[in-house]
C-alpha positions, 0 to 999 in steps of 0.5 A: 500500500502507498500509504504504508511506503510514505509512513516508512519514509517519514519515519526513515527521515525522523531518524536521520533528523533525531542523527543529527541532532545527536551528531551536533551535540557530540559536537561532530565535524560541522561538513559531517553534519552539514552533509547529513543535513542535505542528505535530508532535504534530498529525502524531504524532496523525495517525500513530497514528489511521492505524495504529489505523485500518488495524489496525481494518480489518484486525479487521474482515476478520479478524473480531476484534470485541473487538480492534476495540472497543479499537482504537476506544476507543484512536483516541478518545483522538485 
């Protein structure tokens, strides 16, 4: 199930923040951080095209063309 894959993203990206947060306490190499940090914007990223994709999908079945054309210029901006 797609929602099932979205709730195991988000739970993946929680993990990576919570990494974070414990590598900046430890006072780690800030590039260490730094990096981790772009890995999570690169994963939010990959989040919201997921859910603008599946809610694309679903316009289509449903047969909502003007939502899906915004839905399409939105995934655009990822």
């Amino acid at each position: 199930m797609e929602e099932d894959k979205i709730i195991t993203r988000i739970a993946r990206i929680k993990g990576q923040l919570d990494g974070i947060e414990k590598m900046y306490k430890e006072k780690r190499n800030c590039l260490e951080v730094v990096q981790q940090v772009s890995a999570v914007r690169s994963a939010l990223a990959g989040l919201a095209r997921e859910i603008l994709t599946e809610e694309t999908v679903s316009c289509l079945r449903e047969n909502k063309e003007g939502k899906m054309r915004e839905m399409l210029k939105k995934m655009s901006s990822f």
